[in-house]
Each structure stands twice: as structure tokens, then as C-alpha cells.
N, C-alpha and C positions, 0 to 999 in steps of 0.2 A: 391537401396537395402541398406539396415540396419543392423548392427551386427545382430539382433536377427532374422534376416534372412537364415543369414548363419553359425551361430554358433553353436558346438559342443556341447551337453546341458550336454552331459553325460559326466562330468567334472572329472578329478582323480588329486587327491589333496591329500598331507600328512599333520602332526600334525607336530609342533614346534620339538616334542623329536622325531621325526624318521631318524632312524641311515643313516649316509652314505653309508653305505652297502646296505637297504633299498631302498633309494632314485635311487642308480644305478641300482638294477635291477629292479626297478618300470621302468624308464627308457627305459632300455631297451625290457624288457616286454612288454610293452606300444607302442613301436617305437615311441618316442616323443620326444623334446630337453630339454624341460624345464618342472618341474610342479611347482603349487603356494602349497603354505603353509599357513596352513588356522590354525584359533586359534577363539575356540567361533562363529565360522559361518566367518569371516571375517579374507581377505587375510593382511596376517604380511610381506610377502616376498614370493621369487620365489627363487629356484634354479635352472639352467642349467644345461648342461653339461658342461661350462666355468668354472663354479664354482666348480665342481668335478675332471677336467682336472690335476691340478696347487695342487696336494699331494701329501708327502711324501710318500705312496704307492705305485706310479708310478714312480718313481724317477722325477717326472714332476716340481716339488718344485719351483717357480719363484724367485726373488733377487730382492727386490728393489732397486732402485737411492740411491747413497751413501748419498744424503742430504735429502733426505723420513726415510732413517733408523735412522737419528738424532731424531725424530718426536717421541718422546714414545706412541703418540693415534695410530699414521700411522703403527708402529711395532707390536701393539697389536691386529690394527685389520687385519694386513698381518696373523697372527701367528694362529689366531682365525680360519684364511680361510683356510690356510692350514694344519692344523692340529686339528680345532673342529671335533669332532663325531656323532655332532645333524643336525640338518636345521636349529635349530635354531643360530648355527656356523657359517655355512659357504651361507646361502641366504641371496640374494641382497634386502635390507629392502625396495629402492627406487624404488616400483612397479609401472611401466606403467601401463595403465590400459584406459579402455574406457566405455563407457554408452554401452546400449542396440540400442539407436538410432543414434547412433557413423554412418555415409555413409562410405561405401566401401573404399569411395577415401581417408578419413581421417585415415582410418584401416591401407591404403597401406602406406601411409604419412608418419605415423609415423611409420611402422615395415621398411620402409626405413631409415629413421631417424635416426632412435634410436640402427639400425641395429642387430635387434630381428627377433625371426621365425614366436613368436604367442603372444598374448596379451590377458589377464583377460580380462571378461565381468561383470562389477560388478552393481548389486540395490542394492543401499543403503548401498554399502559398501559389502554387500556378493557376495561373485561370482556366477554367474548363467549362464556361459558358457566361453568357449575358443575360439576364431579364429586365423588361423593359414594361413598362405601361404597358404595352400592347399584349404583353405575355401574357402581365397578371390578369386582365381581360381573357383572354383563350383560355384560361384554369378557371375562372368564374362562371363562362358559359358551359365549362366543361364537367365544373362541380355541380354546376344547376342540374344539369339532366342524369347524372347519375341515379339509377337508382338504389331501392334500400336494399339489395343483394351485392353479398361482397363479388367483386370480380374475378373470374374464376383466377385469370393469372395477375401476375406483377405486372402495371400499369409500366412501370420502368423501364423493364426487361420486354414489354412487347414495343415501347416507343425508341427504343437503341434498336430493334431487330425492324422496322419500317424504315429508321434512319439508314440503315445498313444497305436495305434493300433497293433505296431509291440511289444512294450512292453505285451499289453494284452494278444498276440499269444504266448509268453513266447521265441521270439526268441531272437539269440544269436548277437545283434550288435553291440558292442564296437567299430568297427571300421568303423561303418557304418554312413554317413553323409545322410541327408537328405534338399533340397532344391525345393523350388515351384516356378517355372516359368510361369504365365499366367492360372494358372490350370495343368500343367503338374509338377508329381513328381519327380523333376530328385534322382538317386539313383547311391552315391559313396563311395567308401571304398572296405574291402577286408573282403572275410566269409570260412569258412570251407570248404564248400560242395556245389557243384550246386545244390543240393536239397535246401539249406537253400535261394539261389539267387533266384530260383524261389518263396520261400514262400514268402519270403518279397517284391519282385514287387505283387504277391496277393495279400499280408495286404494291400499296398501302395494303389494297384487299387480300393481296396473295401471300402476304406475311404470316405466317402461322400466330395465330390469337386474336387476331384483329376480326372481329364478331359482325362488322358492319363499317362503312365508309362514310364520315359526313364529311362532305367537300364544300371548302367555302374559299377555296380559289379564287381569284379574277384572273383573267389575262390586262397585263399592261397594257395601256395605248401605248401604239411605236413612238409617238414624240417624246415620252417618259422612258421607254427603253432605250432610247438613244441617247436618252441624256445620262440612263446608269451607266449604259456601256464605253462610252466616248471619254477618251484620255483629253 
């Protein structure tokens, strides 16, 4: 399996000038650690929750090495981190980042490595999905039960035509992942309502290629969806 096997397609991403005030409760909104910062189609940087940690708001403020604060670039860009007001302040310009045809094992590699939660998916320089820890999980369970017959169709081309499908019905899946296993649609994330869990393994089943439905939905508790939903 391939990044764009397992990737999160429905991407949340801010503009260079969006405030830190902004970015944390996208954040937390979201349930995410990190989002990229995109300018003109293409990512400029990422922010964290590392990045947002380390402000004079929180009294969380860090101190440099007494011979880094010698450095006037080193001070300038401590000062930028902890006290800018944009993304474009305080995101880490030095974006990791992987292809669409990136394997699982190189996804894991490097979010070990580099010791990150989730990694850009970028063509051509624009992002066109996220994988996260959670992802490469979904492709792991999804590798395990494969079995040794090839799959009649394109795993990729049936899980863009479920994505599609669930869009067309008008449902609500921002947190909903989708992976194809041998023909089978596995279904993960968290929805509102078990009326919405049952619509979407329907879309999923009704999809031309999809051989079978494994649903592993939850519905939110309301105190959690009101906390995604609420500005």
C-alpha cells in the first residue's frame, strides 16, 4: 500500500496571515496536532501544537542556551516563535513531506524519524492529502486481511469512487477515513448519529467495486461534537 491509499484527501489547511488564535482552535476543532500552511496552492510550512506550546500567553515562554542568545538570527527567530501573531511567525518552513506513491513502510520511517504524528502529501508541490498515525494503522489492518488473490479492481480508483459517492449523498464526513482492502471498503473515523453510520456504509456498499463493507464507525458523544463544532 501507498500514501494515496491511505490518505486523508479532505485536507484543512490555513493561509500564511491566519492568527494564532485561529490556528488553535482549528486545532482543536479538528482533533489534529498539526496543520500545513498553504500560500497559492502550495505548502510554505506547517504548524504544530509544539509551535503554539512555547508563548507568552501561556506563560510557557522557552530560554535559550546563553551562547544561541549571542546569535542575533538565533534571537530573532526565538522572538518571531514566540511572540509572532500570524503562521506565517511562528510555522516550521522545513516541511517534510512525501509523494503520493511514498509505501507505508517509508511513511512509518520517517514519522519515526523525524518524530512527527502526520506528513503532507504533495503533486507537484500542492498538497492533496495528509497521513497520519492513524492512517498508517487503517492500511495495516487493511494489509492484514487481504488476501493472496489479486483484487479484481484498482484499490485507488474504487476508494476515489466511495469518496465521491459519500460526497454526492451530501453527508457529513470530516472525520471519516476511507480504505480498500481486496474489494472490501473498510470505514473509519467518528459521525454524529448512527443514522449517519448506517448511510455511509450504504453509499460505500453501492459503489460499483466495493465486494463487501467493513464498518468501524463510532458515533461521537454529543459533549465531543460540540466541542468539534463550536466556534
Amino acid at each position: 500500500m501507498k500514501a494515496k491509499d491511505v490518505m486523508t484527501t479532505a485536507v484543512v489547511s490555513v493561509g500564511p496571515d491566519a492568527s494564532i488564535r485561529e490556528i488553535a482552535r482549528l486545532l482543536l476543532k479538528r482533533r489534529i496536532s498539526a496543520v500545513p500552511v498553504v500560500d497559492a496552492g502550495r505548502v510554505i510550512g506547517i504548524v504544530s501544537e509544539g509551535d503554539l506550546v512555547r508563548r507568552p500567553e501561556s506563560e510557557t515562554e522557552g530560554f535559550a542556551s546563553w551562547w544561541l542568545a549571542l546569535l542575533a538570527e538565533e534571537r530573532a527567530t526565538r522572538y518571531l516563535k514566540s511572540h509572532g501573531l500570524r503562521a506565517q511567525n511562528v510555522m516550521t518552513r522545513d516541511v517534510v513531506s512525501v509523494t503520493e506513491e511514498a509505501s507505508l513502510k517509508e511513511i512509518a520511517t520517517l514519522l519515526e524519524r523525524k518524530h512527527i504524528k502526520r506528513v503532507p502529501v504533495l503533486r507537484d508541490g500542492k498538497i492533496v492529502g495528509i497521513v497520519s498515525r492513524a492512517n498508517l494503522l487503517h492500511g495495516l489492518v487493511a494489509r492484514s486481511s487481504q488476501s493472496s488473490k489479486p483484487p479484481a479492481s484498482d484499490p485507488a480508483a474504487i476508494r476515489e469512487a466511495v469518496i465521491a459517492e459519500l460526497r454526492a449523498a451530501g453527508l457529513n464526513t470530516p472525520y471519516v477515513n476511507v480504505v480498500i482492502a481486496d474489494g472490501a471498503a473498510q470505514l473509519w473515523g467518528g459521525v454524529e448519529s448512527a443514522a449517519e453510520v448506517e448511510a455511509i456504509a450504504l453509499a460505500a456498499a453501492r459503489t460499483p467495486g466495493v465486494v463487501r463493507v467493513e464498518n468501524n464507525l463510532f458515533v461521537m458523544p454529543p459533549r465531543l461534537v460540540g466541542a468539534l463544532g463550536g466556534e
